[in-house]
SEKOLBA-224907 format. One record per residue (C-alpha): x negated, y negated, z negated; residue in three letters. Coordinates in steps of 0.05 Angstrom, whole numbers, plus 5000, padded with zeros to 4 digits. Example, Ala and Ser with C-alpha at 12.3 -4.5 7.8 and 13.67 -1.06 7.14 Angstrom:
2
475450904844ALA472750214857SER
This chain:
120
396785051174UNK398784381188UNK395683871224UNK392183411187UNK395582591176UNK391882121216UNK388981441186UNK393880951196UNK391180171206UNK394379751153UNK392579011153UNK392978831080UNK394779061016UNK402078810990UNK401778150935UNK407378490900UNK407579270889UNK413679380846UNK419879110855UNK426379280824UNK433979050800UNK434978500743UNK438078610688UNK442079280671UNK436479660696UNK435380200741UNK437280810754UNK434181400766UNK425981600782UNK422980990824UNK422381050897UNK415781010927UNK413880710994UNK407180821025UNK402880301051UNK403680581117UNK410980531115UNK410779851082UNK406379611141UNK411279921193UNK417579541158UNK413078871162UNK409978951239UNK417579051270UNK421478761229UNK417878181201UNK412278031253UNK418278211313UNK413678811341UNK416679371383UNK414580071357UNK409280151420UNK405779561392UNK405879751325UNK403180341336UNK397880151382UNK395279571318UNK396280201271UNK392380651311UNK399081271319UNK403881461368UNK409081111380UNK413981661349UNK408381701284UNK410780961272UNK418581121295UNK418181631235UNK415281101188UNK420380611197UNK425981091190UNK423281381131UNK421880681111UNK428480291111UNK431981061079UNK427580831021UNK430280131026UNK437080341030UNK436080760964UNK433780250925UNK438679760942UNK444980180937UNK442980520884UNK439280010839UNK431980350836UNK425680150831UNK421380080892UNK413580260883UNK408380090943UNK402580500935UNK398781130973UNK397481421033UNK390581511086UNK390280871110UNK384680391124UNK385079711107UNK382679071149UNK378278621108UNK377678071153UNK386177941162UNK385477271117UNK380577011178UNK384077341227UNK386476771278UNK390977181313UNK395677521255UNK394378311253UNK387878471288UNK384179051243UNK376479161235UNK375379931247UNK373180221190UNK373280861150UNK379481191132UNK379581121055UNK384881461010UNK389581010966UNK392181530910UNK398781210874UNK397280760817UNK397081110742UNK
């Protein structure tokens, strides 16, 4: 049996969940990114973290957000190269309320893991 996934710390739900290619359309089924991965791509490589400390805000190992990130930018790659569509959605994560107030970017209230199923 395998070991249950732990709650990940995410610090706000993406503005934009769907993105995609213009014009001849896309091809294929649409990728979809979790909102843990989509919150390790924007603690290293748009906030400038190293792994440790994105793991330590996200409450994993270090390796648990290594994993992410590779997993992560594979996605990225797909979409680009191939011209799919990119959906954010899912995953057991728990989401800081109070990031919007937050004077120093990131910080996360701990609060109960809650499930975000992919969007119907």
């Amino acid at each position: 049996m395998p070991r249950p996934k732990k709650c990940r710390r995410v610090c706000g739900l993406p503005a934009c969940r769907e993105f995609g290619p213009r014009g001849a359309g896309c091809a294929g089924e649409a990728v979809t990114l979790g909102l843990d991965e989509y919150e390790a791509v924007r603690l290293i490589d748009l906030e400038g973290l190293q792994q440790e400390q994105a793991a330590a805000q996200m409450g994993v190992a270090r390796t648990t957000v290594q994993a992410m990130y590779i997993a992560a930018r594979r996605k990225l790659a797909d979409c680009i190269v191939n011209g799919k569509m990119l959906r954010i959605e899912g995953g057991d994560v728990q989401v800081c309320e109070k990031h919007a107030a937050c004077p120093r970017r990131g910080c996360c209230a701990r609060q109960r893991c809650q499930k975000h199923p992919p969007e119907s």
